[in-house]
matplotlib code that plots the C-alpha trace (Angstrom):
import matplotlib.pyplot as plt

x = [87.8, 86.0, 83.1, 82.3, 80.4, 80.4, 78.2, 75.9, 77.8, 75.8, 76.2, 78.2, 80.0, 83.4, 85.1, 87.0, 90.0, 87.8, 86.3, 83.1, 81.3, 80.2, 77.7, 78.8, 77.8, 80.8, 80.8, 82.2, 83.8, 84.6, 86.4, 84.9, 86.6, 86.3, 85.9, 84.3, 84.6, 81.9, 83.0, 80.6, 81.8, 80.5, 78.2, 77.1, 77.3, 80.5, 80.7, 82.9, 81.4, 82.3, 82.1, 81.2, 81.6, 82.5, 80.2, 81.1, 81.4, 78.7, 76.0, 76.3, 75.0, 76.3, 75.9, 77.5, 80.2, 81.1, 80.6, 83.2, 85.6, 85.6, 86.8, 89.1, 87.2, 85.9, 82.0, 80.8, 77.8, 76.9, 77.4, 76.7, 78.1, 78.7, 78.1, 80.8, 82.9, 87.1, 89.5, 93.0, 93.5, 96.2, 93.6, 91.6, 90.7, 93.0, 90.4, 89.4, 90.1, 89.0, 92.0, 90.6, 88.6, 90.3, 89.0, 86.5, 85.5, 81.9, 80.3, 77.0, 75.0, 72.5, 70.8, 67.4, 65.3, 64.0, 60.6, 57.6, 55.0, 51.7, 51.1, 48.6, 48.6, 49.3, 52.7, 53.4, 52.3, 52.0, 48.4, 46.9, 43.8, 40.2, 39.0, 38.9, 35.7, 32.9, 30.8, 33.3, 32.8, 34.2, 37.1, 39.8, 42.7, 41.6, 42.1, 39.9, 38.2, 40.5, 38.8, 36.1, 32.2, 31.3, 34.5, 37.1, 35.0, 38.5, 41.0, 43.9, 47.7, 49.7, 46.8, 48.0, 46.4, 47.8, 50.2, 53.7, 55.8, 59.7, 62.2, 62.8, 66.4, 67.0, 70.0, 72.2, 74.5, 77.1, 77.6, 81.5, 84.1, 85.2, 87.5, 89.4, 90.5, 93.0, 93.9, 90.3, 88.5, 86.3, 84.7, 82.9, 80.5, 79.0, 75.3, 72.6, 72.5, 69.4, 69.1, 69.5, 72.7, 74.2, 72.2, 74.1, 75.9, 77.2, 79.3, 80.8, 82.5, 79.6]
y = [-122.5, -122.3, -125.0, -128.5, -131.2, -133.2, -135.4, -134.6, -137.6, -136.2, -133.5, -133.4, -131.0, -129.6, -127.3, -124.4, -122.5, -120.7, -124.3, -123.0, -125.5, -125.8, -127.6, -129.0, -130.2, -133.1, -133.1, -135.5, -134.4, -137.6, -138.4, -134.3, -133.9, -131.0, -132.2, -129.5, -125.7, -123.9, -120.7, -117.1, -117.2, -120.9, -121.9, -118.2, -118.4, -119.3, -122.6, -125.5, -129.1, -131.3, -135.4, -136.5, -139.9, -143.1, -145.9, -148.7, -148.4, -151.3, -149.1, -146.2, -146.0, -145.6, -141.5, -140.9, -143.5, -141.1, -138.2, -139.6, -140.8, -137.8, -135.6, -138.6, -138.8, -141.5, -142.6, -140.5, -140.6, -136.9, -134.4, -130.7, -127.7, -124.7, -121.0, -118.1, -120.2, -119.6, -122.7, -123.0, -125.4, -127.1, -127.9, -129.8, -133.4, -133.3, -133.6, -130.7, -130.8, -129.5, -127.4, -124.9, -123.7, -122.0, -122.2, -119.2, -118.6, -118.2, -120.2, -120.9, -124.5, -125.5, -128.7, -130.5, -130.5, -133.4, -134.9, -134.9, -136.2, -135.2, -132.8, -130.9, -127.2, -128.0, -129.5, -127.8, -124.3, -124.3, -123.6, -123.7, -125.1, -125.1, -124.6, -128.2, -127.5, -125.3, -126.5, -127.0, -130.2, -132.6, -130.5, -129.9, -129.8, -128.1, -125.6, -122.8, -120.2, -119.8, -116.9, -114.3, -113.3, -111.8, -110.0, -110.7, -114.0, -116.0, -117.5, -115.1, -116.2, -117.9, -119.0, -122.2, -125.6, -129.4, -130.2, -131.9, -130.5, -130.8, -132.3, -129.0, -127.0, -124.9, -122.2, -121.5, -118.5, -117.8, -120.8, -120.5, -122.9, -124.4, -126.9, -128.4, -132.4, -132.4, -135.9, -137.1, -134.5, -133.1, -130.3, -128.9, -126.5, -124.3, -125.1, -127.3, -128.0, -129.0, -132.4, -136.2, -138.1, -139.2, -136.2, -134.2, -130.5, -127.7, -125.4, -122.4, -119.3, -116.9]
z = [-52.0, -48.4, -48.8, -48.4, -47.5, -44.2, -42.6, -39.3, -36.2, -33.8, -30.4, -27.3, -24.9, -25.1, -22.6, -23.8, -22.5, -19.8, -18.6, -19.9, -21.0, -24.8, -26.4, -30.1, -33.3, -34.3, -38.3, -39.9, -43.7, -45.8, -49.3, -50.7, -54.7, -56.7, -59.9, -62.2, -62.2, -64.0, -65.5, -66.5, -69.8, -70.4, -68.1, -67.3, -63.9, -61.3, -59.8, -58.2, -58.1, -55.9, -55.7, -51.7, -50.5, -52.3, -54.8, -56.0, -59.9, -60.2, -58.7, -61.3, -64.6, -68.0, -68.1, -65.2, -65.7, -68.6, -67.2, -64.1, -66.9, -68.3, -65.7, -64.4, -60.9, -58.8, -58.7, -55.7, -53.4, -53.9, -56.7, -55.2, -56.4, -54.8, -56.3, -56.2, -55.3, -56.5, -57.0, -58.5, -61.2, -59.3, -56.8, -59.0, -57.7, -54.9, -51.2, -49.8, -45.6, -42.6, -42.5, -44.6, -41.6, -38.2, -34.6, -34.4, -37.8, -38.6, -41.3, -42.8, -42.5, -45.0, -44.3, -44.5, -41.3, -39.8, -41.3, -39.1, -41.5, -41.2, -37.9, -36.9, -35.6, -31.8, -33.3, -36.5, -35.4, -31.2, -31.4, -28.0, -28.5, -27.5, -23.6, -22.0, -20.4, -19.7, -21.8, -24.8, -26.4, -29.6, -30.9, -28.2, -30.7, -33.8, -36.1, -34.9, -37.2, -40.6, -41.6, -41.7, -42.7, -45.9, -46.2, -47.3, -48.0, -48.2, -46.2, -45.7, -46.7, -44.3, -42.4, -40.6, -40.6, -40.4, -43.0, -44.0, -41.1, -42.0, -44.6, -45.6, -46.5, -43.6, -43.3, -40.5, -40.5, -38.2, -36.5, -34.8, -35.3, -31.9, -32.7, -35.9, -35.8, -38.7, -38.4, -38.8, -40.5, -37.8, -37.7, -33.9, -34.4, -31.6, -31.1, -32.8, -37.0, -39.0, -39.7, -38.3, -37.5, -40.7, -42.8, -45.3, -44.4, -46.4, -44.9, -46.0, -44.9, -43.9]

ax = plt.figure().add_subplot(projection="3d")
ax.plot(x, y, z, "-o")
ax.set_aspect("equal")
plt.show()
């Protein structure tokens, strides 16, 4: 298997071999379980799940206190499974390290962008704007004409306007590995991820 779950620390600079200077993204990979393997033949399609993190056994409910007993795991603070994905049985709720990546492999990040909340198009879309003068007067920051006369008579697709910017899943491919921390199950990635500090990672082989 070549996936798991880590946690978004934050960014900083590293310097490699050359002394060029790199910036990072540090990713922190806690307590990550598989626990479940879902098979063609009975699930119809190919999958590993994996437990994240730890919870206390007070804070689950009866389902998934079952559904942990049953597959003789710990309660988890995420469940997430991960398609096409090939285990041995022997590997089977034993942790999943960082060691499973080398310095200069290139992986794939999916993770959920920042929220912005409501924005408007100078924000969500880098409109320009209106002229500030010249006569122009009352809207400075809006829209602009969405569409046009008689025909088509509608507002075309894709057409922006103000809206919930953000707090969407965003994919990264090809990100390089720059540096493996064994002992504490770190991961440095080259360049900027989605997400804030502390948001949730996958990462796989690309």
């Amino acid at each position: 298997m070549s996936a798991l779950l880590g946690k978004k620390i934050g960014m900083t600079q590293i310097f490699n071999d050359k002394g060029d200077c790199v910036p990072v993204t540090v990713v922190q990979v806690e307590k990550c379980v598989p626990i479940l393997k879902r098979t063609v033949e009975r699930d119809g399609y190919s999958a590993v799940m994996v437990a994240y993190g730890e919870r206390k056994p007070k804070h689950i409910n009866k389902p998934l206190k079952g559904f942990y007993d049953k597959y003789k795991a710990d309660p988890a603070r995420i469940l997430k499974e991960f398609r096409n994905q090939d285990i041995d049985d022997d590997a089977m709720g034993k942790p999943i390290k960082v060691d499973i990546f080398n310095v200069g492999d290139e992986v794939e990040v999916v993770g959920t962008t920042k929220g912005r909340g409501f924005a408007g198009v100078f924000k969500r879309f880098n409109y320009g704007g209106a002229p500030a003068s010249h006569g122009h007067h009352e809207s400075y920051r809006g829209t602009g004409s969405i569409g046009m006369h008689t025909y088509p008579g509608r507002v075309l697709k894709g057409m922006g306007m103000p809206g919930r910017m953000g707090g969407k899943t965003k994919h990264l491919k090809n990100l390089k590995i720059v540096r493996v921390d064994v002992d504490n199950n770190v991961l440095f990635l080259k360049g900027s991820v989605p997400g804030a500090n502390g948001g949730l990672l996958r990462i796989f082989k690309s």
